[in-house]
C-alpha positions in Angstrom: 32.2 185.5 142.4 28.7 183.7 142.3 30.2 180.9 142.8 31.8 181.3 146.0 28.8 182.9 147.3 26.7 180.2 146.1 29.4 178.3 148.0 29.4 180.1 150.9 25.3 180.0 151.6 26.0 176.2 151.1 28.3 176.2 153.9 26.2 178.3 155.9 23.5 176.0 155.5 25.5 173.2 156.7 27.3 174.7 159.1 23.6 175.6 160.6 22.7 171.9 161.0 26.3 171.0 162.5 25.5 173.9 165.1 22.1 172.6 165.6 23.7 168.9 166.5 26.4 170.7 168.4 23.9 172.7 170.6 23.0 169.1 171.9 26.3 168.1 172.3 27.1 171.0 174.1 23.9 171.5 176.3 24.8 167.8 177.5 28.1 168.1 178.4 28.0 171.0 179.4 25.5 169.7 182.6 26.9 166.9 182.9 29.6 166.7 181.9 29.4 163.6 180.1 30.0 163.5 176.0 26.7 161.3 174.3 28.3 160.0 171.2 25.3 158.5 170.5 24.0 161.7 170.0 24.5 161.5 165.7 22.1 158.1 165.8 19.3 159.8 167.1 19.0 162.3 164.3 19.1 158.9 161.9 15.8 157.9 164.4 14.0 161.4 163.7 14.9 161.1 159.8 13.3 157.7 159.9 10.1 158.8 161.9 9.8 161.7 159.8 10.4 159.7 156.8 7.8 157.1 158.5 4.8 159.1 159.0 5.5 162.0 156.2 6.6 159.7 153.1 4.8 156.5 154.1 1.4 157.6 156.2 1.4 160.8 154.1 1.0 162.8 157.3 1.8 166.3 157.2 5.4 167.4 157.5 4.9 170.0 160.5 2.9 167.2 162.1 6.0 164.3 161.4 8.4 166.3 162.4 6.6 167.1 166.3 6.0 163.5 166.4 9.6 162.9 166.0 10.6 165.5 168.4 8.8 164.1 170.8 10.2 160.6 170.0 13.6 161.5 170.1 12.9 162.9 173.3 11.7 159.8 175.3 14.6 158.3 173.6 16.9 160.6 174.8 15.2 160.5 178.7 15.1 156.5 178.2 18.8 156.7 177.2 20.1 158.7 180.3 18.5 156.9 182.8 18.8 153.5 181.8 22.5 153.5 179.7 24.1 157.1 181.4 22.8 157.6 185.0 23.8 154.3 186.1 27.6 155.9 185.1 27.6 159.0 186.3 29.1 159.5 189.6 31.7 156.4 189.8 32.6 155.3 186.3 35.6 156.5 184.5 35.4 158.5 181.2 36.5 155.5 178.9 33.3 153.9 180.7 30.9 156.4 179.8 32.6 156.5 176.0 32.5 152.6 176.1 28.4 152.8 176.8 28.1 155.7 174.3 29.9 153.6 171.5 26.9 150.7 172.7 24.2 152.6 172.7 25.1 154.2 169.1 26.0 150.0 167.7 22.5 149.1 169.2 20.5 151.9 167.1 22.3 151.6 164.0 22.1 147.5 164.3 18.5 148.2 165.3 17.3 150.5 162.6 19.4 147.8 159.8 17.0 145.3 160.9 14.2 146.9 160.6 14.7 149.3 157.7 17.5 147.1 155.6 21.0 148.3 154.4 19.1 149.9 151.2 19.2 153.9 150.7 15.6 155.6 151.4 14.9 158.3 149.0 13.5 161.1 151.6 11.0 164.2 150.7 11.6 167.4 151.5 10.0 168.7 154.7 10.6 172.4 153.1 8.5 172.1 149.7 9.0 176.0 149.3 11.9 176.1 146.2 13.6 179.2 147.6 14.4 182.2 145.7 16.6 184.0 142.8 19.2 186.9 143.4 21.0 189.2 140.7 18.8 188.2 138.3 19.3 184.4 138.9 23.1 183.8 139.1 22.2 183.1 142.4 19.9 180.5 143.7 19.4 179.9 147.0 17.6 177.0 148.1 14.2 177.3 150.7 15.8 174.5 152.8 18.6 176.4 153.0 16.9 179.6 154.3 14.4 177.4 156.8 17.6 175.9 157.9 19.8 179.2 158.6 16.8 180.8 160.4 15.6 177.4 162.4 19.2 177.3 163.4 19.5 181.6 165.1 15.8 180.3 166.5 16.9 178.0 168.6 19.9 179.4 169.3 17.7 182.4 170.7 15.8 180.2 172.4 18.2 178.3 174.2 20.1 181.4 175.6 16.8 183.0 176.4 15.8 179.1 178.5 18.9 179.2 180.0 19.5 182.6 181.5 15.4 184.0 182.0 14.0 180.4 183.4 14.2 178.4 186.5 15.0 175.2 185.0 18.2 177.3 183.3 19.2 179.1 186.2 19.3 175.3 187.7 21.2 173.7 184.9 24.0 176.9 185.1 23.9 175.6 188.9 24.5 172.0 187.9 27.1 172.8 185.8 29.3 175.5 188.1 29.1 173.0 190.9 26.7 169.6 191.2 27.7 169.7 195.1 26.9 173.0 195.5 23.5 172.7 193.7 22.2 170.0 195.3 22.4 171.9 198.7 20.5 174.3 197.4 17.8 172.1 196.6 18.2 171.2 192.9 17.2 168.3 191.9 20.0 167.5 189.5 18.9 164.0 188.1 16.0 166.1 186.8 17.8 168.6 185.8 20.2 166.1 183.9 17.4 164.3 182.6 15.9 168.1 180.8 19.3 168.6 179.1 19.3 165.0 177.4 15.7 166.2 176.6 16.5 169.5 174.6 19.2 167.7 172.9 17.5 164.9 172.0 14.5 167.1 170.6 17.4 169.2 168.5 18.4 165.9 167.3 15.3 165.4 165.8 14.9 169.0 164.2 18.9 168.4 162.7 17.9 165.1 161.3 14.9 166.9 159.5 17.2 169.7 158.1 19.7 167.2 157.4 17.5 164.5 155.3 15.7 167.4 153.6 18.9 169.3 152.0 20.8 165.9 151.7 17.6 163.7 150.5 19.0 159.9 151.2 18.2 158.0 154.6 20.5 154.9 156.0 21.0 153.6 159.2 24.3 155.4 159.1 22.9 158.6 158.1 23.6 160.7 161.0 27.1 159.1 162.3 29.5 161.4 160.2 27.2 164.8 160.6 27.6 163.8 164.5 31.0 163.4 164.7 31.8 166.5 162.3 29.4 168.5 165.1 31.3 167.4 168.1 34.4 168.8 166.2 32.5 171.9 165.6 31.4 172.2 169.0 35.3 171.9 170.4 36.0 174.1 168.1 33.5 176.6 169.6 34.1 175.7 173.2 32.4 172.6 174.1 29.7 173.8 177.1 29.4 177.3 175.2 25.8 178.1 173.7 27.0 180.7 171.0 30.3 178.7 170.6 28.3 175.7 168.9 26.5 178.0 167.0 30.1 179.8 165.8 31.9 176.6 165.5 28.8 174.9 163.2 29.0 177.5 161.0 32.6 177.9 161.0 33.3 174.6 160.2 30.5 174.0 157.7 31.9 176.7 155.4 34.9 175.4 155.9 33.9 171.6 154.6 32.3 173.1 151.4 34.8 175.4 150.4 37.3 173.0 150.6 35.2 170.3 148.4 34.6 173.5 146.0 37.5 174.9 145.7 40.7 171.8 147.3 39.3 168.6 146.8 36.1 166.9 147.5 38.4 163.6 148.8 39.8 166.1 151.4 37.6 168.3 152.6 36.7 165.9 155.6 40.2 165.5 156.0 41.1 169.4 156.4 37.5 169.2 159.3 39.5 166.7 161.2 42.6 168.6 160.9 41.3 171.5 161.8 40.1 169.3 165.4 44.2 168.7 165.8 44.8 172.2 165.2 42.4 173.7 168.1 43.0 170.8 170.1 47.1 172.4 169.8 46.7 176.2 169.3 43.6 176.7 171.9 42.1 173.7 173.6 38.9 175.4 175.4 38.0 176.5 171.6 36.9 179.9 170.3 34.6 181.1 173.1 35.5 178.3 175.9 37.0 179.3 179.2 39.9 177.8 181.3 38.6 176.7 184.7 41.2 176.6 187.2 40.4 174.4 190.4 41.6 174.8 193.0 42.6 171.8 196.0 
């Protein structure tokens, strides 16, 4: 019994950082419709800044972690206007998939030649060790508790941005109908450019999370996290808020209940499948909706 529950916080933890990465995936394509599979590389940039100023400059953690937040956020603006913008309105989808795949080459070729091919042992950002339940058979990590309640935060956050602000109101515009919204006044590159923003900043929170419960840093760090959270955002509805959040956590349990308990060789194997499987039983995903349009 302790061990599945032991098991089970350890999926919830990592389901909380796929949801965290699928909030960005799903913020972005939900506005603009476009997928950035580049999206996994820049959590590997905000693990290295983080690992950067914190392990080499000895800065504080809190204070790493804001500077790569706001790193990863000129990234991701730098990224949409000079790679995605260009794209938007007359390319096709392989196009936009085709720049994605470029953009994610370039950072991972990038950080290899300036950080090497060689493993970086990363600290903590979470010192706190966590805490002891019925009478220590269970142990559940801090970074595991930051990480479960960073991940509701933002969550909160984001639905509160979305449906209370301005700047949400215009990216639910955006997204309905980009026509419709710029009638209205909406400036919808701007609005674009915001969304690439937040998910680039969430990037950079993930990659912390990430690094700090799973303490080793390559240039490759976050390209299978990435592409586990676009499955877990499909599977929640790509475009829905709460669906990332359900679909993260979903499919982390998932993943470590199926190394505990199936086979650690197959647990990524039984994630992917469980992609085919949505992509068969319910396309639009847990909490996604079927649009009909009409000609």
């Amino acid at each position: 019994m302790m061990s599945f529950l032991t098991s089970f916080v350890n999926g919830l933890s990592l389901g909380s950082i796929y949801a965290i990465i699928a909030l960005g995936y799903t913020m972005v394509y939900g506005i603009a419709k476009m997928l950035n599979f580049a999206h996994g590389d820049f959590i590997m940039v905000g693990c290295y800044i983080i690992f950067i100023f914190s392990s080499n400059l000895g800065l504080n953690p809190v204070a790493a972690i804001l500077i790569a937040i706001v790193l990863c956020t000129l990234l991701g603006i730098t990224t949409e206007r000079v790679a995605y913008r260009p794209l938007r309105n007359a390319a096709s989808p392989l196009a936009v998939l085709i720049t994605a795949i470029g953009v994610s080459y370039f950072l991972e070729n990038l950080a290899l030649l300036i950080f090497g091919a060689d493993t970086k042992s990363f600290t903590s950002v979470v010192p706190w060790a966590g805490i002891s339940l019925f009478g220590g058979s269970l142990q559940i990590q801090g970074i595991t508790i930051v990480t479960i309640l960073v991940s509701l935060l933002i969550l909160i956050f984001l639905q509160l941005f979305v449906h209370k602000t301005r700047e949400g109101q215009a990216m639910l515009a955006v997204s309905q109908d980009r026509g419709a919204a710029m009638l209205m006044g909406i400036d919808v590159n701007k609005t674009i450019t915001l969304t690439f923003a937040i998910g680039s900043a969430l990037a950079a929170v993930a990659g912390a999370l990430l690094a700090s419960a799973y303490p080793s840093l390559t240039p490759y760090t976050g390209a299978m996290p990435g592409i586990k959270a676009f499955v877990a955002a499909v599977l929640g509805g790509i475009g829905s808020i709460p669906g990332a959040m359900i679909g993260g956590l979903v499919l982390g349990i998932i993943e470590i209940l199926s190394r505990t308990y199936i086979s650690s060789q197959l647990a990524d194997a039984i994630v992917f499948g469980i992609l085919v499987v949505v992509l068969i039983v319910r396309p639009t995903g847990i909490l996604g909706k079927n649009i009909q349009e009409k000609v």
